[in-house]
N, C-alpha and C positions, 0 to 999 in steps of 0.2 A: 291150361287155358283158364280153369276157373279161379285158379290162384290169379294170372293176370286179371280178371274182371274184378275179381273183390278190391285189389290193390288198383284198380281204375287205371289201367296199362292200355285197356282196349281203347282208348280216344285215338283218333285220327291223329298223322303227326301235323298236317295242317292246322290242325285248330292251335297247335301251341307257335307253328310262325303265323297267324294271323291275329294274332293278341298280343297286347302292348303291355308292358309292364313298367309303372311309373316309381321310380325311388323317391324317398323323401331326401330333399335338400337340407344340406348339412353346412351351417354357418360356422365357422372357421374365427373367433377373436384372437387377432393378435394385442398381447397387451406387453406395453415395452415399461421393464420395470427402470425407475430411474435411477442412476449412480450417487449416493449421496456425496462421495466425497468432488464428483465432478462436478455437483451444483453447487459444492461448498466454495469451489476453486473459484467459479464463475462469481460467485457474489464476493470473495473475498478480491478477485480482482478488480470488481465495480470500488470497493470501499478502497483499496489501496487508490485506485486514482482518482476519486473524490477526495481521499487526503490532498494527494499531490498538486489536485486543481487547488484546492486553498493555498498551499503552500506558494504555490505560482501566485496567487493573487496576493499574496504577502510578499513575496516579492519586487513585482512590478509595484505596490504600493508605496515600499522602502525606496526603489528605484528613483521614483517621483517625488518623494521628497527628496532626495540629494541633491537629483539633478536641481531642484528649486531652490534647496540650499546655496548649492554651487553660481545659482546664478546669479542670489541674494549677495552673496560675497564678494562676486564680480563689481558687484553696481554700488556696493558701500562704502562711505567715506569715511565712517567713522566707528571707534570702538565699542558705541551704542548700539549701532544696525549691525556690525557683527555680531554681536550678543544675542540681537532681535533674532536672526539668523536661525542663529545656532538653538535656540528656543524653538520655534517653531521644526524646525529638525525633528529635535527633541519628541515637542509632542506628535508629531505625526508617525515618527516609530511609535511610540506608546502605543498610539490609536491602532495602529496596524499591526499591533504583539495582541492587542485585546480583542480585536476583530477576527483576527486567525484562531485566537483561545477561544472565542465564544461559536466560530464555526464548526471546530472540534468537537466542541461539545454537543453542538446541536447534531452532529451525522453519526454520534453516538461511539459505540463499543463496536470491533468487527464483528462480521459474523462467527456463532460459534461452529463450529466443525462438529461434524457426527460423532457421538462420544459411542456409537455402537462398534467399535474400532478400536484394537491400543492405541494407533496414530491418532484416532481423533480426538479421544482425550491427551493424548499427550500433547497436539496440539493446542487443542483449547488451556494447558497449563501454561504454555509458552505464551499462549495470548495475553494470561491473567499476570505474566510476569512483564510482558511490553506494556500493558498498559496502567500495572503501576507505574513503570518508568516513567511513560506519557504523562502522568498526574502529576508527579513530582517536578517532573520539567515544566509544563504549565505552569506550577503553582512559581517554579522560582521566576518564570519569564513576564507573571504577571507581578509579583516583587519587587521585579527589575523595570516595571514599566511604571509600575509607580513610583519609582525614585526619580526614574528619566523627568519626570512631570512636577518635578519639583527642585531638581536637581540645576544649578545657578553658576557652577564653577566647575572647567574639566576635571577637578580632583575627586570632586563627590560623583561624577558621571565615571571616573574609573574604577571608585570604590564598586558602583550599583553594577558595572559590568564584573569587576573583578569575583563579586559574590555572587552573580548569575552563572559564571564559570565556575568557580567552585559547587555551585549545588546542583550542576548538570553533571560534571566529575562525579561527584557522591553516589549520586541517582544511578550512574553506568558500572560505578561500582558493586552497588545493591544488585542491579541484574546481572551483573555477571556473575555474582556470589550467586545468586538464584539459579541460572540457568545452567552452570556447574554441581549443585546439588540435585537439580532435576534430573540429569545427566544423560546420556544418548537416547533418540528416538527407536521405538523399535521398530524392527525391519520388518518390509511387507513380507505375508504368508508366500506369495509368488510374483515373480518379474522385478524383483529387486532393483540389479544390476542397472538394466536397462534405463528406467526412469529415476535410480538415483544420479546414475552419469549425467543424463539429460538435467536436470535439474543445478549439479553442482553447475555443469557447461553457461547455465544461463545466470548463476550465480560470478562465477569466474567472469562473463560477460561487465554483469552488473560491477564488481571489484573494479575493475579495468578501467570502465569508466570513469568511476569516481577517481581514482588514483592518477591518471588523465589528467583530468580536470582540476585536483590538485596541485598535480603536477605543472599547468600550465599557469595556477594561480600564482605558484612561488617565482616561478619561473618568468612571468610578468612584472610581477612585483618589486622584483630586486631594482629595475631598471626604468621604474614610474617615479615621477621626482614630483607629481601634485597628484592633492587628494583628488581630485576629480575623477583621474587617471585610475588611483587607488580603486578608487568608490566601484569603477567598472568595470576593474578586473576582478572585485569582489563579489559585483551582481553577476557577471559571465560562468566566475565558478557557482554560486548556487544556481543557478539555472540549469548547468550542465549538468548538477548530480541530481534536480530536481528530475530532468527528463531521463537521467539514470534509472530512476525508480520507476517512472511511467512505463519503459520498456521493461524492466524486468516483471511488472505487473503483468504488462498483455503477452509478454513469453509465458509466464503460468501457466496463463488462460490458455492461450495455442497450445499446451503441454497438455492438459486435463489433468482427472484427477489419478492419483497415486494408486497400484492394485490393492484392493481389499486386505488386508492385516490387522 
């Protein structure tokens, strides 16, 4: 019993249920780290269809000159006002190659991808190889628009096309020499499989469409006996692989980003 008293044993057991005992509260932060390569995804899908918007408004811009074209040649009597015509044609693509080049330029470079990543640097390499492309192609399409704007007779308007095809040619040459040098991405650390299926699927998508849409161009075209006719199965195809690329952008996005590698 005196060992119970020294060790304070002898308290009543009531006194220990009539006392309350208060814990301290314990705050709990969830902090949710973010995925960089899924915020990469997100912003590169913003900039892919902020391309695309331009490109649309390059589009409908070309569109409106033909159609205006086409009406000009309607209502003309003479081989002056078709020349006037075809002039004003003329310059309104220029305007509208130079207004799509300086929109380009204003929304910048894509974004770069997480280089804490092989994929992300190896992305960002792919980037820096498109968008030489992009420069080179700009620089011939504003080449080409400066001929357009001075160019007086269809032979010098075939030469300025004929040299804007050849330096868009060269240009897909360069990147494909590049992108063959760079050579395969490498493969995430885990869930490979999965999201690279996913990914070609929407890619495969994207093909289809285009080839579609090609397909419907040729395939109109053999059978259109005026330009008018021409002109709209030619605006119908860009537009149709214009909105190819829009969907394949917000599938990315729907997709997230790629596992950690």
């Amino acid at each position: 019993m005196a060992i119970a008293a020294t060790l304070g044993l002898s308290a009543p057991v009531a006194a220990f249920a009539d006392s309350t005992t208060t814990l301290p509260t314990t705050t709990v932060v969830t902090t949710t780290v973010p995925n960089p390569m899924k915020a990469w995804r997100i912003a590169e899908a913003s900039y892919l269809n902020k391309r695309a918007a331009i490109q649309q408004t390059y589009l409908a811009a070309v569109a409106t000159a033909r159609a205006t074209y086409y009406t000009s040649l309607a209502n003309a009597t003479t081989s002056v006002e078709d020349a006037t015509a075809r002039t004003i044609l003329d310059q309104a693509i220029a305007t509208a190659i130079l207004a799509r080049s300086s929109a380009y330029v204003a929304l910048g470079n894509p974004p770069a991808a997480p280089s804490t990543t092989k994929l992300g640097a190896y992305i960002d390499q792919v980037q820096g190889i498109n968008e030489t492309y992009r420069s080179s192609v700009m620089a011939a399409q504003a080449t080409y628009a400066a001929a357009l704007q001075v160019s007086t007779t269809s032979a010098q308007r075939a030469t300025a096309e004929a040299a804007l095809k050849l330096a868009i040619a060269n240009a897909e040459v360069v990147r494909a020499a590049a992108l063959a040098a760079l050579g395969a991405p490498p493969a995430p650390s885990s869930g490979p499989s999965t999201y690279r299926k996913a990914v070609q699927a929407i890619n495969r998508t994207f093909n289809h469409a285009v080839d579609a849409a090609k397909a419907t161009y040729f395939s109109e075209i053999a059978t259109t006996t005026t330009k008018a006719g021409r002109a709209a199965v030619k605006a119908a195809e860009d537009l149709a692989i214009a909105n190819a690329w829009v969907a394949r952008a917000n599938a990315l996005t729907a997709l997230g980003a790629p596992p950690a590698g």
